[in-house]
Residue frames relative to the residue before (quaternion, step in Angstrom):
aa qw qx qy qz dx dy dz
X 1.0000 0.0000 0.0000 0.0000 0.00 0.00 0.00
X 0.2693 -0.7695 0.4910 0.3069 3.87 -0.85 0.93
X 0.7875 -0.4069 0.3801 0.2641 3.02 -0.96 0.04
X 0.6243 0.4903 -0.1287 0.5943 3.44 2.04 0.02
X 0.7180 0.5197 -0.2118 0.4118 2.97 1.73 -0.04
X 0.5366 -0.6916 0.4284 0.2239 3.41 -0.58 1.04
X 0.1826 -0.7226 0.6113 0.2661 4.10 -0.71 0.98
X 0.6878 -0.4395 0.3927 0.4237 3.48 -1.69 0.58
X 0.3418 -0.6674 0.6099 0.2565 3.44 -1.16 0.55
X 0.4141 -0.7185 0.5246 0.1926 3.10 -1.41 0.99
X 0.5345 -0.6518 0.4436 0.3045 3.59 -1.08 0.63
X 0.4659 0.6440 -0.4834 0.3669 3.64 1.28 -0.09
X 0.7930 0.4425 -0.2749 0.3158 3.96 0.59 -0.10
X 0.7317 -0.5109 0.0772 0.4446 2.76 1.50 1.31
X 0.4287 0.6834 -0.4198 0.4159 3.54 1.54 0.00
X 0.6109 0.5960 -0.3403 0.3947 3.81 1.03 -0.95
X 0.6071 0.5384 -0.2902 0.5072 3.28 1.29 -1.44
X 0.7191 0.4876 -0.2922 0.3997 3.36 -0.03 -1.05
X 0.6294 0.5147 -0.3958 0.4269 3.94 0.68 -0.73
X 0.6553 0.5108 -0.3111 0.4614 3.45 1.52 -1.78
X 0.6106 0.5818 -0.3988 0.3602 4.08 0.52 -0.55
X 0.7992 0.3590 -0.2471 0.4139 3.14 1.13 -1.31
X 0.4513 0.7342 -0.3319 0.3836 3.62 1.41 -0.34
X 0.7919 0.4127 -0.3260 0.3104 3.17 0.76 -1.39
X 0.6517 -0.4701 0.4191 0.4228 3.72 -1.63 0.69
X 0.1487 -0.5719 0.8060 0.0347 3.63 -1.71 0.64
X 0.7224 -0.4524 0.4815 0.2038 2.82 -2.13 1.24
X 0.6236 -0.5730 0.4802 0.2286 3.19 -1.09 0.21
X 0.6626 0.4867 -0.1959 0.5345 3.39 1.26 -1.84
X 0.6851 0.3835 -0.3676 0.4984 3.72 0.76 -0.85
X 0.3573 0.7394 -0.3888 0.4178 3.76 0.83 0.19
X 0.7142 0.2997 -0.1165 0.6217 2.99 -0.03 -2.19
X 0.7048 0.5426 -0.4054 0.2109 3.59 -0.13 -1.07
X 0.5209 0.4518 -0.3140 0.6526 4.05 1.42 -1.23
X 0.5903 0.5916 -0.4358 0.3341 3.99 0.26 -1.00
X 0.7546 0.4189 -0.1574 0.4799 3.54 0.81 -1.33
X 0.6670 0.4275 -0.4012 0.4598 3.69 1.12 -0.57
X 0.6213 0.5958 -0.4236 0.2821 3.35 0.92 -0.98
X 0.6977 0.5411 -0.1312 0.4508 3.54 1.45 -1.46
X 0.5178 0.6237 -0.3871 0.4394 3.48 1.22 0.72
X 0.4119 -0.7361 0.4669 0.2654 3.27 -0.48 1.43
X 0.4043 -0.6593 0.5839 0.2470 3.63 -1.08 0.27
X 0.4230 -0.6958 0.5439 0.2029 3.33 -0.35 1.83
X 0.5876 -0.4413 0.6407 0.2225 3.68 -2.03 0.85
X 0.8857 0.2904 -0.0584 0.3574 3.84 0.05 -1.02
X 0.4196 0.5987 -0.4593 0.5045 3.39 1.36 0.52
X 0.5687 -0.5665 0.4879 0.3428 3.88 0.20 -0.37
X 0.6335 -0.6131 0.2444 0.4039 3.01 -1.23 0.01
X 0.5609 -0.6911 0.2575 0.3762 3.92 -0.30 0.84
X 0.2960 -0.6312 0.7152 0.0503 3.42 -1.68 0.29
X 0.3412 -0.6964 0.6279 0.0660 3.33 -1.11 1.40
X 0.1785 0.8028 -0.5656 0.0616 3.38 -0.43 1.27
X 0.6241 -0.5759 0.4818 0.2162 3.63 -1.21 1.41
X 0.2823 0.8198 -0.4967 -0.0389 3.91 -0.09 -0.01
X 0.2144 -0.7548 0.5856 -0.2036 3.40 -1.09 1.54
X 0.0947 -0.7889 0.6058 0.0418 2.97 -1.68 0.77
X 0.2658 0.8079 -0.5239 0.0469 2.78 -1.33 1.37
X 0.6289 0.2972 -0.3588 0.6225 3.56 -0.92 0.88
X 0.6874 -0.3036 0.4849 0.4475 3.99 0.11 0.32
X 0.5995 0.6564 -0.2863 0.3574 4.17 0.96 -0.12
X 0.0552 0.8149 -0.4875 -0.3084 3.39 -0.06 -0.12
X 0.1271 -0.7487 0.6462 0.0752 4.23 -0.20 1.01
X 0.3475 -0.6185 0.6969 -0.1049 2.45 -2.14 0.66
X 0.1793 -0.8177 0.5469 0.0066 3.74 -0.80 1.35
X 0.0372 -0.6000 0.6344 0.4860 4.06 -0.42 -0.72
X 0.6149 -0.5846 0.4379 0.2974 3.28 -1.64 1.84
X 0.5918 0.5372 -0.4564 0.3910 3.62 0.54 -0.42
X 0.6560 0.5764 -0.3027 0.3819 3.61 0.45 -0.59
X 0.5496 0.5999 -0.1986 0.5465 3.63 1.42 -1.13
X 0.1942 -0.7902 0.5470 0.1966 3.39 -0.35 0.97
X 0.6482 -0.5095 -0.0252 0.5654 3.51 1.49 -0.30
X 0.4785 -0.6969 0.4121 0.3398 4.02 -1.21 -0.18
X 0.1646 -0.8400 0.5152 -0.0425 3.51 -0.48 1.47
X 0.5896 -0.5610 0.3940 0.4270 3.47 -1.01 0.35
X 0.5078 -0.3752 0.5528 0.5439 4.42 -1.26 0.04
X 0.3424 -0.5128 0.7830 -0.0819 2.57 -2.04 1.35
X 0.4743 -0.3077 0.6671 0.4852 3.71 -1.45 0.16
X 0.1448 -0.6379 0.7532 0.0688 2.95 -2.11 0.69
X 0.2960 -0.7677 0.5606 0.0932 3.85 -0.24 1.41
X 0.3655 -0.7101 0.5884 0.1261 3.73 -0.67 0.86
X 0.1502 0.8206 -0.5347 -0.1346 3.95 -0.64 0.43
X 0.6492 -0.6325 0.2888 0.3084 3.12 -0.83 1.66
X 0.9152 0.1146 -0.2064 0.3266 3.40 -1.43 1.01
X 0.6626 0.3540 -0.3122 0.5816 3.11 1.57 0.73
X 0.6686 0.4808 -0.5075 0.2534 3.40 0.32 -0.40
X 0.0144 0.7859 -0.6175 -0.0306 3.80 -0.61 0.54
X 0.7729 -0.4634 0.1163 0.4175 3.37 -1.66 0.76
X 0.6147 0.4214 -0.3843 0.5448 3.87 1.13 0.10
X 0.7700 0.1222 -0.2344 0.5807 3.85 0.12 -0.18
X 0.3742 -0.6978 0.6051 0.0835 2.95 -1.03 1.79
X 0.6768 -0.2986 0.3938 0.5457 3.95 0.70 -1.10
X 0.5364 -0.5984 0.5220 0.2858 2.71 -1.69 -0.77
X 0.0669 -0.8799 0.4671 -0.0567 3.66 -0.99 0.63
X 0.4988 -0.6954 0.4241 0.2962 3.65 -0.54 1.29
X 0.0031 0.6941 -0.7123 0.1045 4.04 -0.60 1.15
X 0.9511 -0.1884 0.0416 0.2413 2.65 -0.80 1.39
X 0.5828 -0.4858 0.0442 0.6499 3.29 2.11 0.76
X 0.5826 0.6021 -0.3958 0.3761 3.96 1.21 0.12
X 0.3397 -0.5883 0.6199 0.3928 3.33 -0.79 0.21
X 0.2239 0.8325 -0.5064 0.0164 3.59 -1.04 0.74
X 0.5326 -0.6092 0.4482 0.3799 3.54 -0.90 1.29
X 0.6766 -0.4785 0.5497 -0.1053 2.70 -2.00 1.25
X 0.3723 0.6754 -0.6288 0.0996 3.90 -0.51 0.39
X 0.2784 -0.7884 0.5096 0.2029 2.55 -1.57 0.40
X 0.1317 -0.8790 0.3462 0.3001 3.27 0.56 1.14
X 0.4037 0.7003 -0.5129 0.2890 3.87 1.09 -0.50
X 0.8192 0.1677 -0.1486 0.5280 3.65 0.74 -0.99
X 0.8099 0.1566 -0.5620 0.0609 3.02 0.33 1.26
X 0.2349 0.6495 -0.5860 0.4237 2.92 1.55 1.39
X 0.5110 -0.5705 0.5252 0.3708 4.41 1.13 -0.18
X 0.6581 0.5091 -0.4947 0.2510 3.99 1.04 -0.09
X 0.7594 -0.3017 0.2834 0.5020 4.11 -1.28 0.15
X 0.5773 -0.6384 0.4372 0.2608 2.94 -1.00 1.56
X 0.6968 -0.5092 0.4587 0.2116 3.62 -1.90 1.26
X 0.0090 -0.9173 0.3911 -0.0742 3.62 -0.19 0.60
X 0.4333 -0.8347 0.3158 0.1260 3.19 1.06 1.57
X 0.1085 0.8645 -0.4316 0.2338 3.43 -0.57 1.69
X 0.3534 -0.6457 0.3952 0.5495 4.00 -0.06 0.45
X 0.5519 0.4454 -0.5326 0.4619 4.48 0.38 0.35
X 0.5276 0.5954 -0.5142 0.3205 3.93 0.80 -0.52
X 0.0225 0.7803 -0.6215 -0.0661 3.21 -1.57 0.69
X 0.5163 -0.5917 0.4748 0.3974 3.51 -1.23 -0.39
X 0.0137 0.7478 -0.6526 -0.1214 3.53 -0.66 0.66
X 0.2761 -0.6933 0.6645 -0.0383 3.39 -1.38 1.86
X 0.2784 0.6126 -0.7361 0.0728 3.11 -1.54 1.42
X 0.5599 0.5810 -0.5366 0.2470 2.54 -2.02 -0.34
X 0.5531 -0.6516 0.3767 0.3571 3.83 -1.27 0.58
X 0.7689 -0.4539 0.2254 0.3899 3.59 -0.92 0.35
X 0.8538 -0.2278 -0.2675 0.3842 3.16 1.47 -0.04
X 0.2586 0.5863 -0.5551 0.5303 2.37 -0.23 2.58
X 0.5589 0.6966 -0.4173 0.1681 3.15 1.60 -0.19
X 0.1882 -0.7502 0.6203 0.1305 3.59 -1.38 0.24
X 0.0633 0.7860 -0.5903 -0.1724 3.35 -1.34 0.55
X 0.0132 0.8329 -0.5512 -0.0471 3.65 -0.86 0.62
X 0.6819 -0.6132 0.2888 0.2750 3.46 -1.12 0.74
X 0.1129 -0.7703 0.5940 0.2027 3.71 -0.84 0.48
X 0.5668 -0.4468 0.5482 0.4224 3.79 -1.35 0.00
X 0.7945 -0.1939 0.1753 0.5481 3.72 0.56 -1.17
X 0.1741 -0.7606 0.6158 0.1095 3.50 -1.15 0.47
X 0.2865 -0.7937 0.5354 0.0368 3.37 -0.68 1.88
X 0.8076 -0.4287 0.2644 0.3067 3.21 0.38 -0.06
X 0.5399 -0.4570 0.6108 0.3558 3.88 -1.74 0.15
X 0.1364 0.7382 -0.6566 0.0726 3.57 -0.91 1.40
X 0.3066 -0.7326 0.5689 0.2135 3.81 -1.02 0.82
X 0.1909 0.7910 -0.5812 0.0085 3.61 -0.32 0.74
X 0.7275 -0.3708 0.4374 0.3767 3.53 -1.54 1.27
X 0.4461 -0.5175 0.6819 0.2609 3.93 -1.80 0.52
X 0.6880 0.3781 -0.5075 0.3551 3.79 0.49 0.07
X 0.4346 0.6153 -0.4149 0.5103 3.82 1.16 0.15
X 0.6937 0.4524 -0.3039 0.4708 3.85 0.61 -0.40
X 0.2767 0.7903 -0.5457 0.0323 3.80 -0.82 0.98
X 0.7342 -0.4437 0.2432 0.4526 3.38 -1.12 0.86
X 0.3777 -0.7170 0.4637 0.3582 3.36 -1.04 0.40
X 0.5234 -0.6494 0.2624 0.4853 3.94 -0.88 0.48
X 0.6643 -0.6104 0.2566 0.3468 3.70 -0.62 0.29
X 0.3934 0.6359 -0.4500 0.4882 3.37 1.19 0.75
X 0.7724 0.3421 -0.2139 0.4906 3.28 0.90 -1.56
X 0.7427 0.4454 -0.3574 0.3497 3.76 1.00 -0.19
X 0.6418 0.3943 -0.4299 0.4977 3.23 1.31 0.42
X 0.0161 -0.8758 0.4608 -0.1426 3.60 1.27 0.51
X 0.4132 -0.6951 0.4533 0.3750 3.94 -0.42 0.07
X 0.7274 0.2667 -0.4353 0.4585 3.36 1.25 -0.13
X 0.6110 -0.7239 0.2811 0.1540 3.58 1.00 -0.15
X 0.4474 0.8030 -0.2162 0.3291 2.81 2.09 -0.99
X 0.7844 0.3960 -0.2984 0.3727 3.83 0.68 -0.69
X 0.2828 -0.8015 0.5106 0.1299 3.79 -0.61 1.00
X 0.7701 -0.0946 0.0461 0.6292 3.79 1.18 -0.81
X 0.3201 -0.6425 0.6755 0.1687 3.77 -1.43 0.31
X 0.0663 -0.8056 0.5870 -0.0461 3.16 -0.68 1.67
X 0.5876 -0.5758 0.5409 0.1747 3.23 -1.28 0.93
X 0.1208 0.7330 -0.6411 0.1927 3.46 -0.97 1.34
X 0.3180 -0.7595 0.5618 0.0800 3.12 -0.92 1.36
X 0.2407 -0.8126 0.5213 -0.1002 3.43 -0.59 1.42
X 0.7343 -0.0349 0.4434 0.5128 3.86 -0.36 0.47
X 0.6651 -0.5565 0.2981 0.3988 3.81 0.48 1.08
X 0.6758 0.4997 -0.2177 0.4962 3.83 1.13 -0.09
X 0.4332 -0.7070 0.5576 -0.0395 2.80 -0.97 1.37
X 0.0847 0.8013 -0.5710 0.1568 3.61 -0.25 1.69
X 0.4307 -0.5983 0.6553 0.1650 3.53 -1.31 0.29
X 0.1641 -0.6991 0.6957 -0.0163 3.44 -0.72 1.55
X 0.4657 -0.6115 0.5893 0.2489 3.71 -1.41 0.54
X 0.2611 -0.7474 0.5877 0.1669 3.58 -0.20 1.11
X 0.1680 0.8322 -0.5127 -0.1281 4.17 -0.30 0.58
X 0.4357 -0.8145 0.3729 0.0885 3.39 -1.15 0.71
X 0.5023 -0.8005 0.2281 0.2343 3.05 0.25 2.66
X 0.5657 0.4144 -0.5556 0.4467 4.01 0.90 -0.77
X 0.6426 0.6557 -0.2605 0.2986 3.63 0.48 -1.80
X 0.7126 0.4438 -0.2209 0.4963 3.73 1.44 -0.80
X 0.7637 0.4595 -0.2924 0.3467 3.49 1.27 -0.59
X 0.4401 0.6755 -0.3318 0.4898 3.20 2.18 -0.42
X 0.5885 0.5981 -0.3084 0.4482 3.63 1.26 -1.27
X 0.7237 0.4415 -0.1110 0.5188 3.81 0.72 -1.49
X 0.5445 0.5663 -0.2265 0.5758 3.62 1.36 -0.55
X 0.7860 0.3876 -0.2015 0.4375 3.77 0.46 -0.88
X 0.4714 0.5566 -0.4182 0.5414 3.65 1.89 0.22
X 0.7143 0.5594 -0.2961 0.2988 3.53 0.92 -0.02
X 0.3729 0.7857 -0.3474 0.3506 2.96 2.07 0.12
């Protein structure tokens, strides 16, 4: 080999991973479903957009700002550690080589228990140390919707006991119009954070 030549990269630097993510098969429905958001013009009179994470869980559909999401990984084992884990901290679990706490946000936002599935993922936030990662039913995707799609929530849901939702945005679904729970990622780790007491 001269001295101009490049050795073979190994797959240990994260290139292997990355081939196996993109490799694997995807539903169809989550297909058509990114297919149709992607192919939406971006209306003049909505304002100026917001990247928002949107996910389901418990029967719910929620909502992150993608920027907040540090990122979405397949389920990990989830290790239990004796005399703490309770019905909101499930444990702990290797993401992507970290050891990271577990929540479970289904119980403690009170929605239908999390129900393990080949669409289930981890969603990871929070700062490095604060991070959290907690299961979803499904993750739909990175949508850009206009600031006129975003409205206060009504005053039931914003004094809620956990607090967590900041605005109900409007998403257009399949010719319906739905309301996604905008939640708020400091407001969600303090929530998943306070099971550790």
């Amino acid at each position: 080999m001269s001295g101009h030549e490049l050795a073979p990269r190994k797959d240990n630097d994260g290139f292997g991973r990355m081939r196996e993510l993109l490799a694997r098969p995807m539903d169809p429905a989550i297909i058509t479903a990114n297919t149709r958001i992607v192919a939406q013009p971006d209306s003049e009179d909505e304002g100026a957009p917001r990247s928002l994470l949107i996910f389901q869980l418990g029967g719910e559909r929620l909502a992150l700002e993608a920027g907040a999401s540090h990122r979405v990984v397949a389920i990990t084992p989830v290790r239990r550690i004796p005399h703490r884990t309770n019905a909101v901290f499930a444990g702990v679990a290797n993401v992507a080589g970290e050891l990271t706490p577990v929540g479970r946000l289904d119980h403690a936002l009170g929605l239908a228990e999390f129900q393990p599935s080949a669409s289930a993922r981890f969603v990871v936030i929070g700062s490095a140390q604060a991070r959290w990662a907690f299961p979803v039913d499904l993750v739909e995707g990175v949508l850009r919707l206009g600031e006129s799609r975003f409205q206060p929530p009504p005053a039931t849901v914003a004094r809620a006991a956990d607090g967590c939702t900041i605005a109900l945005v409007r998403v257009d679904a399949a010719g319906d119009a739905l309301s996604v729970a905008l939640l708020d990622m400091g407001r969600v780790c303090a929530l998943l954070g306070r099971s550790l007491r």
